[in-house]
C-alpha positions in Angstrom: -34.3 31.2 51.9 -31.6 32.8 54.0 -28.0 34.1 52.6 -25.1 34.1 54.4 -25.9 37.6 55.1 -28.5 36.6 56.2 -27.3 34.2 58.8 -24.2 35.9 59.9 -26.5 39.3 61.1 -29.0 36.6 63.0 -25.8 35.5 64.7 -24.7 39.1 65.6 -28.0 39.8 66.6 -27.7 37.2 68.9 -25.4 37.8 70.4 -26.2 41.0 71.1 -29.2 39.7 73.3 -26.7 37.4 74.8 -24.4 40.4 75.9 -26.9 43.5 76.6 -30.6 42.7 76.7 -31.0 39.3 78.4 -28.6 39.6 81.4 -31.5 43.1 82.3 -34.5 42.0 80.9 -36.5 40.2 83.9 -34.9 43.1 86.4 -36.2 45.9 84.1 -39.2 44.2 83.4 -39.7 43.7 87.4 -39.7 47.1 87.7 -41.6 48.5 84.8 -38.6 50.7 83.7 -37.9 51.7 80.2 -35.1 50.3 78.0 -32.1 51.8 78.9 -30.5 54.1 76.6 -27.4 52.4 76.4 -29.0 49.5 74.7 -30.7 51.7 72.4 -27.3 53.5 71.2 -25.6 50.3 70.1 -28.9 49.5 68.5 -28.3 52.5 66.8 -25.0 51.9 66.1 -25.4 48.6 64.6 -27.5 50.3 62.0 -30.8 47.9 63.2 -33.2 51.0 63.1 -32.1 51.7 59.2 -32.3 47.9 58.0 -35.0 48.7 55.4 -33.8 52.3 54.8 -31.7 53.3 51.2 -27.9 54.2 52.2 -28.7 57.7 50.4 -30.8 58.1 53.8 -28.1 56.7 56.0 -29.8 53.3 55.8 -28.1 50.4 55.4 -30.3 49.0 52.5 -31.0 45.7 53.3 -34.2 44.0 52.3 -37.2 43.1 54.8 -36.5 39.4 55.7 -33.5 41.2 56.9 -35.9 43.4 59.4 -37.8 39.8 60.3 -34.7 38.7 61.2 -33.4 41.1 63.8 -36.8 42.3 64.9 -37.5 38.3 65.9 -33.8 38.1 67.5 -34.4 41.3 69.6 -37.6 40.0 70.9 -36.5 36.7 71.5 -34.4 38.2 74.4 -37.3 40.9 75.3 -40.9 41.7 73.4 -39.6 45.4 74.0 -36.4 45.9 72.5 -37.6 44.8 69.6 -40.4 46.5 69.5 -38.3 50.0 69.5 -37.9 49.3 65.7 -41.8 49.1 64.9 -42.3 53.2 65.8 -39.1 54.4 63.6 -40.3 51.6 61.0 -43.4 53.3 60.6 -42.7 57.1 60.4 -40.4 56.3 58.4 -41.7 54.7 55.9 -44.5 56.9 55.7 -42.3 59.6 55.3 -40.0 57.9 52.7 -43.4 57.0 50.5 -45.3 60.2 50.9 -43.5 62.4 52.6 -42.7 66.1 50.8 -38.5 66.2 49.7 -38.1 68.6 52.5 -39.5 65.7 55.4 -37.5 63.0 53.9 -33.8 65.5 54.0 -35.4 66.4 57.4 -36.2 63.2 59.0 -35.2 60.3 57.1 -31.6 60.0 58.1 -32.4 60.6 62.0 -35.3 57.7 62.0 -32.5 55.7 59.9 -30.2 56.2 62.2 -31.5 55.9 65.1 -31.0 59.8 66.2 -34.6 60.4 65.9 -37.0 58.1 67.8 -40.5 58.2 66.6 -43.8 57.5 68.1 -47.1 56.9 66.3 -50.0 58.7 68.1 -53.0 57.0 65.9 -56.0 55.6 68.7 -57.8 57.1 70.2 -60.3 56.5 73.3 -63.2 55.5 71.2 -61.8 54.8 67.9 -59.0 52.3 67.5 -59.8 49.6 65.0 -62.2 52.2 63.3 -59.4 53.9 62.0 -61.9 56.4 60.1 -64.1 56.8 63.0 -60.9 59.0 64.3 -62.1 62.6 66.2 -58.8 64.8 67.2 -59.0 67.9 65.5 -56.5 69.5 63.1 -57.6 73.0 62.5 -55.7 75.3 60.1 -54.4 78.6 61.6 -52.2 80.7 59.1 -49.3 78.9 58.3 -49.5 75.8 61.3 -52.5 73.9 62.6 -53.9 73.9 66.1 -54.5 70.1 67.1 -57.3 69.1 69.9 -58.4 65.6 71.0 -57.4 62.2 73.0 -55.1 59.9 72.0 -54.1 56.7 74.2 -51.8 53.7 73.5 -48.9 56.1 72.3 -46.0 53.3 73.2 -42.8 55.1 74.1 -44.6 59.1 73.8 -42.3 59.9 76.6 -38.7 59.0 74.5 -39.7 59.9 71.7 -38.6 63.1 69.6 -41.1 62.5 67.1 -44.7 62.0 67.2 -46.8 61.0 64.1 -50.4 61.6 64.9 -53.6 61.3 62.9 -55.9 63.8 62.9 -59.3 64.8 61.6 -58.5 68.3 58.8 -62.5 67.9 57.5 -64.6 68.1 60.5 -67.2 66.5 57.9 -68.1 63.3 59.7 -69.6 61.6 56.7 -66.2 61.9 55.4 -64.7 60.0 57.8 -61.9 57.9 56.2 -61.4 61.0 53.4 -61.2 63.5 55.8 -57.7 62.7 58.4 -54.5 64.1 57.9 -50.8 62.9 59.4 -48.8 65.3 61.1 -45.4 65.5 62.6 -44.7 66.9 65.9 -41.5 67.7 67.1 -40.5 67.3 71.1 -37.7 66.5 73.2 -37.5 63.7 74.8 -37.7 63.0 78.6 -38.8 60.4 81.4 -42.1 61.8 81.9 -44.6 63.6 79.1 -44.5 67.0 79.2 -44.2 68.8 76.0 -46.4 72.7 75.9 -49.7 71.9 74.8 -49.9 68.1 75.3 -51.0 66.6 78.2 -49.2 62.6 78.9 -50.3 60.3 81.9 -48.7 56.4 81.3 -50.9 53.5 81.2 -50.5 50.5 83.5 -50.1 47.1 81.8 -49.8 43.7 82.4 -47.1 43.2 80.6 -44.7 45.2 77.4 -42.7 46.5 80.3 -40.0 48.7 79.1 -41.9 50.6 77.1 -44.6 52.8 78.8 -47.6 53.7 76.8 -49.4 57.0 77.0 -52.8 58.6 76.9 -52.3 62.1 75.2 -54.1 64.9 75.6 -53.5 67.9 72.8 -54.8 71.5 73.0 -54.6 74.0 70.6 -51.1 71.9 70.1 -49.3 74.0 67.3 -48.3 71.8 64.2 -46.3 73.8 61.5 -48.3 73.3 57.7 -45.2 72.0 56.4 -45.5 69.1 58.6 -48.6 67.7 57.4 -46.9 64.4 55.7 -46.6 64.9 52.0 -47.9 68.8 52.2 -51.9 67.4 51.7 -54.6 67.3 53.4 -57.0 64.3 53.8 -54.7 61.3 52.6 -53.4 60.1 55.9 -55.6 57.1 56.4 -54.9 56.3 52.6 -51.0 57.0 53.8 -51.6 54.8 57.2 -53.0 52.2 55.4 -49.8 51.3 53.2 -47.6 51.7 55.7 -49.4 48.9 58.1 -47.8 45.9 55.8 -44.6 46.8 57.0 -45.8 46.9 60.2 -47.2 43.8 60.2 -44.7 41.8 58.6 -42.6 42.8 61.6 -44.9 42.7 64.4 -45.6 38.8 63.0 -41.6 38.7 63.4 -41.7 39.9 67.1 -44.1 37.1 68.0 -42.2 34.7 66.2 -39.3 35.7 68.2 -41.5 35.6 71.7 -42.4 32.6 70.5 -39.0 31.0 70.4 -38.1 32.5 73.5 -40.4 31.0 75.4 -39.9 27.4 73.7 -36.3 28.1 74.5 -37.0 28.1 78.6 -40.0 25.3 78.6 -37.1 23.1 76.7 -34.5 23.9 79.0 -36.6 23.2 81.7 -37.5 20.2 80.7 -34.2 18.7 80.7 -33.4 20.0 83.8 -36.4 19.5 85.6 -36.7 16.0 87.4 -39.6 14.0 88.6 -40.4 10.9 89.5 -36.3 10.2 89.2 -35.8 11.5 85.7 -36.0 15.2 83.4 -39.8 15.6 82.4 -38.7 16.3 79.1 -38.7 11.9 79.1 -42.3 12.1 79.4 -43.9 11.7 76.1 -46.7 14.6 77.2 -44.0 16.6 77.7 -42.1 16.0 74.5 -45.7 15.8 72.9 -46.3 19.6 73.6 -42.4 20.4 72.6 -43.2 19.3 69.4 -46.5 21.0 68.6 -44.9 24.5 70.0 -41.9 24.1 68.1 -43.9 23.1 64.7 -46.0 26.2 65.2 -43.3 28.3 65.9 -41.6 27.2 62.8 -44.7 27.2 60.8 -45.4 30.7 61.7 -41.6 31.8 60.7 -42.1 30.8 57.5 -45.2 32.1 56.6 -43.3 35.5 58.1 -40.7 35.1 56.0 -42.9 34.7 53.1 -45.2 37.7 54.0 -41.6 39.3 53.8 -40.6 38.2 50.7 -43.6 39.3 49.5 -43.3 42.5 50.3 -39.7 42.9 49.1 -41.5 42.4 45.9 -42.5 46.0 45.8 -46.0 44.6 45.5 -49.1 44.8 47.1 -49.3 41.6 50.3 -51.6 43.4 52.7 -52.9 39.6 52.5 -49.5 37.9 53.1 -49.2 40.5 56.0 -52.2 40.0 57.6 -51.8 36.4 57.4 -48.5 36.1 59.3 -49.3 38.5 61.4 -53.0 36.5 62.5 -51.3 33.4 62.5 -48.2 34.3 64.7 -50.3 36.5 67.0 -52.4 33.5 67.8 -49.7 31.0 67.9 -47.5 33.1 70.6 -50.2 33.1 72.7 -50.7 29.3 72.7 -47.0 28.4 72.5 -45.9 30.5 75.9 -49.3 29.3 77.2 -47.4 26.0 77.3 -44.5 26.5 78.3 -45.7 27.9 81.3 -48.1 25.0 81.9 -44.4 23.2 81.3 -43.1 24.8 83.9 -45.5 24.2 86.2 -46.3 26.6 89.8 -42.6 27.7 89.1 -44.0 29.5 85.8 -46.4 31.5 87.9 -43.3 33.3 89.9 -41.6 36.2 89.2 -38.5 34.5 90.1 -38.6 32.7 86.3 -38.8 34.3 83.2 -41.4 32.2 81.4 -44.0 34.4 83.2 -42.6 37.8 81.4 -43.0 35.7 78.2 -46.4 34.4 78.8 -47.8 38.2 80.0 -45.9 39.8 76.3 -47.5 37.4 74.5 -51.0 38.3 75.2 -50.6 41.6 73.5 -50.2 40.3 70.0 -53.8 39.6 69.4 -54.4 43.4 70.4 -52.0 45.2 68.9 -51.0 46.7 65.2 -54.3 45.7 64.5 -56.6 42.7 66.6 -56.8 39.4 64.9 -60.5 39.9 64.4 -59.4 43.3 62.0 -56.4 40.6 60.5 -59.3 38.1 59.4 -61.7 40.8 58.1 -59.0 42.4 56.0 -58.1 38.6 54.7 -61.9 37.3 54.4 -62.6 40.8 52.0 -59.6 40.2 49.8 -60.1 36.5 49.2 -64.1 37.2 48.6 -63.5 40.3 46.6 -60.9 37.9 44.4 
């Protein structure tokens, strides 16, 4: 399936984590910082952040098992860094499939580039797999709107220059999914969360170190009427909802790539580990679960790949997207599972990175949509034929 295009950027890629993200993951991890910017400039510069976007952009035009392919490279070092590309991937492809000619000449190169960093400002405190059950306000005023409500889980709020929120513009509630709207708010970005009109406090985690997420509170937050996405009202969940393949097909990639990472140590260990006078990886229960994680690893790659393929299409795969992404969510999660257990009361410690591994991949069944939402939007499609 792969060209030598293919092969040679998963090779760069590579060694890129070799070089910048793995010899500072665990410390930065350790000590809940963010990605440093350095690693996010030669990201930049390597065009990773524009894989998917047309060169008339400032994209380099590459198709999505191209995006699979870096996105599971980058997380293979750290869950993080390549999860930087999921909030660009997102605004920008909402903006490059609905967005008004004005947004795209606006935006589109800088989220391309890497210049712009986005951040997607969708959940809120009592609405986050009910996407329509969504309550921040958007209320016209003139020529802007005034935005009021709570959003939480806004991953990397404090970086970004760009925040694509979902709000309600028909306060309506029996319109619910009918009645949201996507707007663009500009900010600079800082360390802390302190734009005029928006209130920031991080979240603590267990794990996804290296990028904080945020609860948001907006008041009255001014939103210029051109920046409503596409200049209408009321389509942004229709907007959201398209966008999510894409995001799926490369959160699936992500845990692919935890996946690997954390097959990587348990096999290393393995050989180097020695008990009873010889490397447990001569045991055949250890070799036993080596096999099943590296056949589900590889199982769940392909079906990523496919999902990908899929989508390169141009048609609808909400169905091949959901699938990889359900299948790969769950599979992480059992695979670094085991190469903890692998590792034994040295995977517990800090001192080894298995445990960063093990605590990332917990996440995937939560985020970009739960694997409960992943088998509802499968179950409808196969039943509805």
């Amino acid at each position: 399936m792969l060209s030598e295009l293919h092969e040679e950027l998963r090779r760069s890629v590579r060694d890129f984590v070799a070089k910048e993200v793995l010899p500072v993951a665990d410390v930065l991890d350790r000590e809940e910082k963010d990605i440093p910017d350095e690693i996010i400039k030669k990201m930049a510069e390597l065009g990773y952040f524009g894989l998917v976007f047309p060169a008339e952009v400032g994209g380099v035009g590459l198709d999505y098992l191209a995006l699979v392919l870096v996105s599971e490279e980058l997380s293979r070092g750290w869950l993080s860094v390549g999860s930087v590309l999921t909030r660009n991937l997102i605004t920008g492809i909402l903006i490059q499939s609905h967005g008004t000619e004005e947004q795209k000449r606006r935006y589109l190169p800088g989220i391309a580039s890497g210049e712009i960093l986005t951040a997607a400002a969708f959940t809120e405190p009592d609405a986050g797999s009910d996407t329509a059950g969504m309550r921040a306000r958007a209320r016209r005023d003139g020529d802007r709107y005034l935005i009021t409500g709570a959003k939480t889980w806004c991953t990397f709020a404090n970086r970004a220059h760009l925040l694509t929120v979902l709000a309600r513009t028909d306060p309506d509630p029996a319109k619910r999914h009918k009645g949201l709207s996507l707007f663009l708010i500009e900010k600079e970005p800082s360390d802390d969360f302190d734009p005029p009109r928006i209130a920031g406090e991080p979240i603590p985690t267990v794990g996804y170190h290296g990028m904080h997420c945020f609860t948001l509170g907006f008041q009255d937050c001014p939103v210029p009427a051109e920046n409503v996405i596409g200049g209408v009202e009321n389509r942004g969940f229709y907007q959201l909802m398209a966008a999510y393949e894409s995001a799926r097909i490369q959160t699936a990639s992500r845990a692919v790539g935890v996946a690997q990472g954390a097959l990587d140590l348990a096999l290393k260990y393995a050989k180097e580990r020695h008990q009873f006078g010889q490397p447990i990886g001569n045991f055949q229960v250890i070799r036993h679960k080596l096999a099943d994680m590296a056949t589900e690893v590889q199982a769940a790659r392909q079906l990523t790949y496919y999902a990908a393929a899929m989508k390169d299409t141009g048609r609808r795969c909400d169905v091949e997207a959901g699938m990889a992404k359900l299948f790969a969510a769950d599979m992480v999660e059992r695979v670094a599972s085991e190469a903890l257990q692998i590792h034994g009361g040295y995977g517990y410690s800090k001192e080894y990175s298995i445990q960063r591994y093990w605590r990332d991949a917990r996440l995937f069944r939560i985020f970009e949509g739960t694997s409960e939402i992943q088998r509802e939007v499968i179950g409808k499609r196969l039943v509805e034929g």
